[in-house]
C-alpha positions in Angstrom: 157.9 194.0 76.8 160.4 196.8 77.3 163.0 195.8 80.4 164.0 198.6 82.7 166.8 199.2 84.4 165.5 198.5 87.9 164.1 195.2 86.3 167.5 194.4 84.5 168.9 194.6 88.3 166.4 192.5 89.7 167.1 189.6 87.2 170.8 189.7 87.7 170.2 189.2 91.0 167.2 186.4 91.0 170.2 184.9 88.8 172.7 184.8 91.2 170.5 183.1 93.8 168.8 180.8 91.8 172.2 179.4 91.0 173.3 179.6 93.9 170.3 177.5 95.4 170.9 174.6 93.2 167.6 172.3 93.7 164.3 173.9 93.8 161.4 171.7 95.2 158.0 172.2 93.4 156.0 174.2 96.0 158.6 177.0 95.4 158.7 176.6 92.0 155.1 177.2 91.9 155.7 180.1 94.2 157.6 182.0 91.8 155.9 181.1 88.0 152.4 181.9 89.7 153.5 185.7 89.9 155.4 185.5 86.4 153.0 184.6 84.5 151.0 188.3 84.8 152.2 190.8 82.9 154.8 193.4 84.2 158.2 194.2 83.3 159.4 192.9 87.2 157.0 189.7 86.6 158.3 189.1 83.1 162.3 189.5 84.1 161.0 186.7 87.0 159.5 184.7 83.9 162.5 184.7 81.4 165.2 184.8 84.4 163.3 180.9 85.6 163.0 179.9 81.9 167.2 180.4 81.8 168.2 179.0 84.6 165.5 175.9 84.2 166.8 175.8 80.3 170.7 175.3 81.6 169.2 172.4 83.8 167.4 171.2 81.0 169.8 170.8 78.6 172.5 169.7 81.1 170.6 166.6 82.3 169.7 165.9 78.6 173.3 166.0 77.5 174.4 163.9 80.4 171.5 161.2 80.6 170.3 161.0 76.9 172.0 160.1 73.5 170.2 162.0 71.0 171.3 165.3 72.8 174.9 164.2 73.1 175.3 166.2 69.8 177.7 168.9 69.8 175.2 171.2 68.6 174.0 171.7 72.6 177.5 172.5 73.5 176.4 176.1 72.1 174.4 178.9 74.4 173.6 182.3 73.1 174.2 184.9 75.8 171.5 187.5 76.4 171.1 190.7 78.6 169.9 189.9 81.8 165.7 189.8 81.8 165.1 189.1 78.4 163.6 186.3 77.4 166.0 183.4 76.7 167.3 182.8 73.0 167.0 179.5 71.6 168.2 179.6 68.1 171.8 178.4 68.4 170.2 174.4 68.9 168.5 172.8 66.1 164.5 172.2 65.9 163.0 168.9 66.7 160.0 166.8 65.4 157.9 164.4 65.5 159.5 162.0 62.8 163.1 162.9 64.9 161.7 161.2 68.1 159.5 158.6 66.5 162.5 157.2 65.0 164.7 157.6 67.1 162.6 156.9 70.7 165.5 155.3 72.9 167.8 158.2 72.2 165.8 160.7 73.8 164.9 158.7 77.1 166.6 159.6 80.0 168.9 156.6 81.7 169.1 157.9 85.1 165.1 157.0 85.6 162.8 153.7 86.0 159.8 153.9 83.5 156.3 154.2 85.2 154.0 154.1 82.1 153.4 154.8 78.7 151.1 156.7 76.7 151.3 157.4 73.1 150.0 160.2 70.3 147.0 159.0 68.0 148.7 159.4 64.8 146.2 161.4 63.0 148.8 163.9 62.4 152.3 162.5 62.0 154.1 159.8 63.0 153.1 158.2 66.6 155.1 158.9 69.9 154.9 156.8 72.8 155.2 159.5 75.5 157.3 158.2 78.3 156.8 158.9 82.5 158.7 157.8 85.7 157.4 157.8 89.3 159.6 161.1 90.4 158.5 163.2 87.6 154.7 162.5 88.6 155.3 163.3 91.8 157.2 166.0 91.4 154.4 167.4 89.1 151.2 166.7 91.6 153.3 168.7 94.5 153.7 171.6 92.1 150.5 171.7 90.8 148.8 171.0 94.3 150.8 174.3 95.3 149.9 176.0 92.3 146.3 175.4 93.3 146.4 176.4 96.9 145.6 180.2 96.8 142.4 179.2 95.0 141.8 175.9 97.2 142.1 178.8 100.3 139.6 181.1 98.9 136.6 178.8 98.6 134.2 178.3 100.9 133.8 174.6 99.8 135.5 172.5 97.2 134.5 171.3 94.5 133.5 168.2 92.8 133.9 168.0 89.0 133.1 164.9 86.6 135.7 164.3 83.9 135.1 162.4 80.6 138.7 160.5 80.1 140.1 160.6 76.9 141.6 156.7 76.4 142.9 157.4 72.5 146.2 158.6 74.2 146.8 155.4 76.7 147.9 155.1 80.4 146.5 159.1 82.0 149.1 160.7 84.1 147.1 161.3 87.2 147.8 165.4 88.0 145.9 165.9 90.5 142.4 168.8 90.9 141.1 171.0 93.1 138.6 169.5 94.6 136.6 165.8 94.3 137.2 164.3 90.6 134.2 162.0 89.3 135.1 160.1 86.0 132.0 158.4 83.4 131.6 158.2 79.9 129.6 159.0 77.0 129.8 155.6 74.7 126.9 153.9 75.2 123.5 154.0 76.7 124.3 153.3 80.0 127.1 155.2 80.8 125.0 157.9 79.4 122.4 157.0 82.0 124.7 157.1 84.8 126.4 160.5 83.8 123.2 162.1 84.1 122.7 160.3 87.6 125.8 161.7 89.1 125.0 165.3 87.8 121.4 164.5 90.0 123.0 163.1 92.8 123.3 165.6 95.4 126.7 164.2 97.9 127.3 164.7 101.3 131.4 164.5 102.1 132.7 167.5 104.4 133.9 170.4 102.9 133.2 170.2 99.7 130.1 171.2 97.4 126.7 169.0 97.7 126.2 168.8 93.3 129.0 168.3 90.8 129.8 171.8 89.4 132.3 171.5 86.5 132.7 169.8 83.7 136.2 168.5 81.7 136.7 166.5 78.8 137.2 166.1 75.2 135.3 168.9 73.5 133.6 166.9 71.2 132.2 164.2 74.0 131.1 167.8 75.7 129.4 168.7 72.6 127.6 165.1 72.2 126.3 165.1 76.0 124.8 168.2 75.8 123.0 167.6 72.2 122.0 164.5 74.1 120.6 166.6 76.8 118.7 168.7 74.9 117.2 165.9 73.0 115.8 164.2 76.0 114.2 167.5 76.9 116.6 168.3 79.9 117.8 172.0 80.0 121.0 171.3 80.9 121.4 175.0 83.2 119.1 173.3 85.4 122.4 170.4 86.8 124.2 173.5 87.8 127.6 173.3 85.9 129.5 176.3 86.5 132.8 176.2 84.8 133.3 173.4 81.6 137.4 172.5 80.4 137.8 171.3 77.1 140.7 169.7 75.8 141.6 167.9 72.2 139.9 169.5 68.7 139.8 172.8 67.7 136.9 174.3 69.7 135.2 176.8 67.3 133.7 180.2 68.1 130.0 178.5 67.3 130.9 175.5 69.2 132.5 177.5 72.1 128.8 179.2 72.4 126.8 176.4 71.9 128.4 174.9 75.3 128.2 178.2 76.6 124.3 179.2 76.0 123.5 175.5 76.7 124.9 175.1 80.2 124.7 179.1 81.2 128.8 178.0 82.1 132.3 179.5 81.5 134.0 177.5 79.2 137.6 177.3 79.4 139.2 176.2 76.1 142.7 174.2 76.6 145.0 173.5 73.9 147.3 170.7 74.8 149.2 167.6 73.5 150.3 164.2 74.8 154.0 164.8 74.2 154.5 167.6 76.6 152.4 168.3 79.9 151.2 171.8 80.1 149.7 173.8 76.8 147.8 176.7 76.5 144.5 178.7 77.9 142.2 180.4 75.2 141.9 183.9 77.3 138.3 185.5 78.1 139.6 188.8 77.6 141.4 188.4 74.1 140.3 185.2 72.9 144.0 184.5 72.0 145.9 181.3 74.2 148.5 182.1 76.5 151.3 179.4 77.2 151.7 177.8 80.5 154.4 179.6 82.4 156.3 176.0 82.7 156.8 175.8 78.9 159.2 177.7 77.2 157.8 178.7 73.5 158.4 179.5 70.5 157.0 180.9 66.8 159.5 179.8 64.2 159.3 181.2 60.7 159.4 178.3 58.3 161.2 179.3 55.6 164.0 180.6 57.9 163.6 178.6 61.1 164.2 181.9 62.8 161.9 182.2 66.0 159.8 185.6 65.4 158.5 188.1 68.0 154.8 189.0 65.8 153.2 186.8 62.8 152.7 183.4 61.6 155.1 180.2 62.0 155.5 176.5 63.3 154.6 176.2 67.1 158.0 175.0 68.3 157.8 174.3 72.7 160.9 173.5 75.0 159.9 171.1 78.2 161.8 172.2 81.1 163.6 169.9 83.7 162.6 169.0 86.4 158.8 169.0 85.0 160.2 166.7 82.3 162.4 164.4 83.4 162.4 161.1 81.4 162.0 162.3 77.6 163.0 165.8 77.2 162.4 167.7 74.7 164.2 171.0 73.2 162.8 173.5 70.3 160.0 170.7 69.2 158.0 171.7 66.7 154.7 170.6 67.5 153.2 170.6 63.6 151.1 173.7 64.5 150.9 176.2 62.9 150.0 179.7 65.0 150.0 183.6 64.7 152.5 185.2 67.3 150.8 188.0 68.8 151.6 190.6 71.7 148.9 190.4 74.8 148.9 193.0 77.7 147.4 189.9 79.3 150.0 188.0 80.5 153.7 188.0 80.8 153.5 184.5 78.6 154.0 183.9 74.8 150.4 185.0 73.6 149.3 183.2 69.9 146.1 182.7 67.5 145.8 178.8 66.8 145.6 178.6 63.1 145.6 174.2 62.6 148.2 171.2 61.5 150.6 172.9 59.2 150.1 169.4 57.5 146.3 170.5 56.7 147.2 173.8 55.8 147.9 175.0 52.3 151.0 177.4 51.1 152.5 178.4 48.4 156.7 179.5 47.7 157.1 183.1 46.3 160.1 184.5 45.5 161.6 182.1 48.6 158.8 182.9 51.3 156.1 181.0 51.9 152.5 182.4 51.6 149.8 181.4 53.1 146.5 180.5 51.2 144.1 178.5 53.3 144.4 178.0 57.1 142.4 174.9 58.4 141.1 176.2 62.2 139.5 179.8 60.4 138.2 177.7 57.8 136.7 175.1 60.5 135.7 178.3 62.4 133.6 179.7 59.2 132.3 175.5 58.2 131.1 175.0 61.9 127.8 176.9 62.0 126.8 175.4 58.5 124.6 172.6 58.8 124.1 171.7 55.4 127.6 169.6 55.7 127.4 165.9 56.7 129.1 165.3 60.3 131.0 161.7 61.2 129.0 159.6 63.9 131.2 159.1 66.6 129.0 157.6 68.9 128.0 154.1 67.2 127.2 152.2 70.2 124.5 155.1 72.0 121.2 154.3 70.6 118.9 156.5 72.9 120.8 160.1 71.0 118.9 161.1 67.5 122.2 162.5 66.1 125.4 160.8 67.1 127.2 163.0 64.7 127.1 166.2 67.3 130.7 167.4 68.0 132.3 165.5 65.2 134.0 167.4 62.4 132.7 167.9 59.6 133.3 165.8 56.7 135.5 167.6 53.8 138.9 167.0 51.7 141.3 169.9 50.7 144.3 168.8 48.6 146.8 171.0 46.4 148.9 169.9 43.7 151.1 171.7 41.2 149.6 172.1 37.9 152.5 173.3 35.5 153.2 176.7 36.7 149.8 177.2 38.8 148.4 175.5 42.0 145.3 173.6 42.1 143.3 173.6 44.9 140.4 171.2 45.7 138.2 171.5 48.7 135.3 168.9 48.8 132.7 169.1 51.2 130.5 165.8 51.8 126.7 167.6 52.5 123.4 165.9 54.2 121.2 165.7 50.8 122.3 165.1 47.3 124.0 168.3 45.8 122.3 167.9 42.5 118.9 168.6 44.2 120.3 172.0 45.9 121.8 173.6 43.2 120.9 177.0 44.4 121.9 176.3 47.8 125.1 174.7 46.6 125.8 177.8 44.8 125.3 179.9 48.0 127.6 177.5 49.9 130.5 178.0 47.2 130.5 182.1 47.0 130.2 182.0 50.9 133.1 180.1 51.4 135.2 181.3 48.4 134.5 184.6 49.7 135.3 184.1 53.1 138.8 182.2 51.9 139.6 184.9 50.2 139.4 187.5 53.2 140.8 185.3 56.0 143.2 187.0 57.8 147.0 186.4 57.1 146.5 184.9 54.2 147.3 185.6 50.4 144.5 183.4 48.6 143.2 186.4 46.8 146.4 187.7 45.3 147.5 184.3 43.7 144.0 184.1 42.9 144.0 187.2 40.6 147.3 186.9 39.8 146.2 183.1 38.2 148.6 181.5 39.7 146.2 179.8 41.7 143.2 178.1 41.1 140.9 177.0 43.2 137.9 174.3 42.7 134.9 173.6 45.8 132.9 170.8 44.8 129.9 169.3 47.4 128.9 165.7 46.8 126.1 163.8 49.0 125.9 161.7 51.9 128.3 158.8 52.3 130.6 159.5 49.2 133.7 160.9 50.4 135.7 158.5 51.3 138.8 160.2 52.0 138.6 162.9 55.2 141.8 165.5 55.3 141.0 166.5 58.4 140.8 164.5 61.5 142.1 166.5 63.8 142.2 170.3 62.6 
């Protein structure tokens, strides 16, 4: 967004009085991003002029406190007009395999550890994600603030039942508006006594009598409302008025299955366990916009160059003082996105496109083009239900299909061949393929056809040009043994 003049003047001085305050407490933190965050060329000077001044706190407690940023390489800043986002580019980028192997160097020593959670490992080396006491705290009173002009405009609160996600160990407990409510989904009974609590009606002042929202992984979301609609319950009938999904890829069929199933908004969150804050899929544009807190970036990966429109590495910067114990600067998340403008909001607007380890690209003349994308190609696989689907649920006995929400079962590997790239995707189906032939014909020109024309991508050129080749093969039930995708 274009800067003015009168904007330009407004940063310089917001700059001067920010540094000149020194220490901001949260609430009025949360007082100035909750304006930035919309989009106008006053609110987006306020946005990039906090995202400086937080950035020279940042990297001045991480040079002081932690080892791995001792590095000359932070000693550097690259100046920009006042009001323009802040430029990033003169400190190296930062991965997974950088803070997995080297941990101890990036915690903080002027803090007391409070817990410890960690990534899964599905996609890269595991982090254990470090928290202290003060940096909890600090985060509930900004978030609680953050929260208030909503908490003010309800007649009642409400109460909302969350499905914890334990894969990531100890929960760092931000807080809600409202009443939280926690169960599970993993067995009979605590699939019993979900469905009891969305009965119950509650009687505690000020707050709503049934449980109105929903929150949890989206693929426990997905199961409980299969489940639902098995045991003949129309799940509109409980109420739910707003569900939050966080984890997996949520697909455009998926997204409207919860939708039509609960008559609910659905609010689709991308997020990781390194780095609190993420993302929010919009309802207007369907693209995510970046928490206001983060600062973020879309680095081309041939040139490691952050760019302003198009694809590239997901690269996010935590801010100090909402990370405090483990900071992290330019790292790359292993996502690969599609940078695009938004009239939206006054934050980074992108397209989700998958791992950039699942994705598959090919060097030309020293760029890198795309040829297959995992999230579009989960986007076009999900509404298929020919393919075979991994049971999650092995303990619940009283569902029919335990594999509802999983992902489907398929391998995609490319090797060099010589001078050409082979491409294999195999796709694991419900029945034996040999019995479908015509239907396994359908399946491979529909998604041949549909790789070819996915956005962004160069699959048909190579394809024509032979210089790719590309091979789908189904097989049945229970024979692929190797998934490529657990986590798209």
């Amino acid at each position: 967004m274009e800067q003015t003049e009168a904007s330009r003047r407004f940063a310089g001085e917001l700059k001067s009085q920010l540094e000149a305050a020194g220490e901001l407490d949260p609430e009025s933190l949360a007082d100035l991003f909750r304006p930035a965050a919309t989009y106008h060329p006053f609110n987006q000077a306020l946005l990039n002029t906090l995202h400086g001044y937080l950035l020279r706190r940042t990297v001045a407690h991480a040079r002081r406190h932690t080892r791995f940023y001792e590095s000359p390489d932070y000693e550097r800043w690259n100046q920009v007009p006042d009001g323009d986002p802040p430029d990033l580019g003169c400190w190296p980028l930062i991965n997974r395999e950088h803070v997995a192997g080297r941990l101890h160097d990036f915690i903080a020593s002027d803090v007391r550890l409070r817990s410890i959670a960690h990534t899964t490992g599905t996609t890269g080396a595991t982090i254990s994600v470090y928290k202290w006491h003060e940096e909890v705290a600090f985060l509930t009173r900004y978030y609680l603030q953050m929260f208030q002009p909503q908490v003010e405009a309800l007649a009642s609160l409400p109460l909302s039942l969350s499905f914890p996600n334990f894969h990531h160990g100890a929960q760092i407990p931000l807080p809600a508006v409202g009443i939280p409510f926690f169960s599970g989904l993993t067995d009979d009974g605590l699939l019993r006594e979900t469905v009891r609590m969305l009965e119950t009606t509650y009687s505690i002042p000020g707050h709503d009598a049934r449980i109105t929202l929903l929150s949890g992984p989206e693929h426990e979301l997905q199961f409980f409302t299969s489940y639902l609609l098995e045991q003949g319950r129309d799940p509109r009938e409980f109420g739910i008025k707003a569900i939050n999904t966080t984890g997996s890829h949520l697909t455009a069929h998926r997204r409207k299955f919860l939708r039509d199933s609960w008559g609910a908004v659905v609010n689709d969150h991308f997020t990781l366990t390194e780095i609190i804050g993420g993302a929010m899929r919009c309802h207007r544009c369907e693209r995510f916009h970046l928490d206001p807190i983060l600062v973020g970036e879309v680095v081309d990966v041939d040139t490691g160059r952050a760019v302003e429109r198009g694809v590239g590495a997901l690269a996010l910067t935590s801010l100090h003082p909402f990370a405090q114990i483990q900071p992290l600067i330019r790292y790359e998340t292993g996502d690969l996105v599609r940078r695009a403008e938004s009239e939206c909001v006054g934050t980074m607007t992108f397209e989700f496109l998958g791992k950039r380890r699942n994705a598959v690209g090919r060097r030309r003349g020293g760029r890198t083009d795309w040829l297959i994308f995992p999230a579009p190609l989960y986007d076009f696989l999900s509404p298929v239900p020919d393919l075979n689907l991994h049971a999650w649920n092995a303990n619940v006995h009283t569902a029919s299909d335990r594999s509802i929400g999983s992902l489907p079962l398929i391998s995609l590997r490319a090797a060099e061949e010589g001078a050409r790239l082979r491409i294999d995707l195999v796709l694991e189906l419900r029945y034996a393929p040999h019995y479908f032939a015509e239907r396994t014909r359908e399946l491979t020109t529909m998604i041949v056809s549909h790789l070819m024309d996915a956005p962004g991508t160069a699959l048909a050129d190579h394809l024509g040009e032979g210089g790719v080749a590309l091979n789908v093969e189904f097989v049945g039930p229970g024979v692929l043994k190797e998934r490529n995708f657990i986590k798209v």
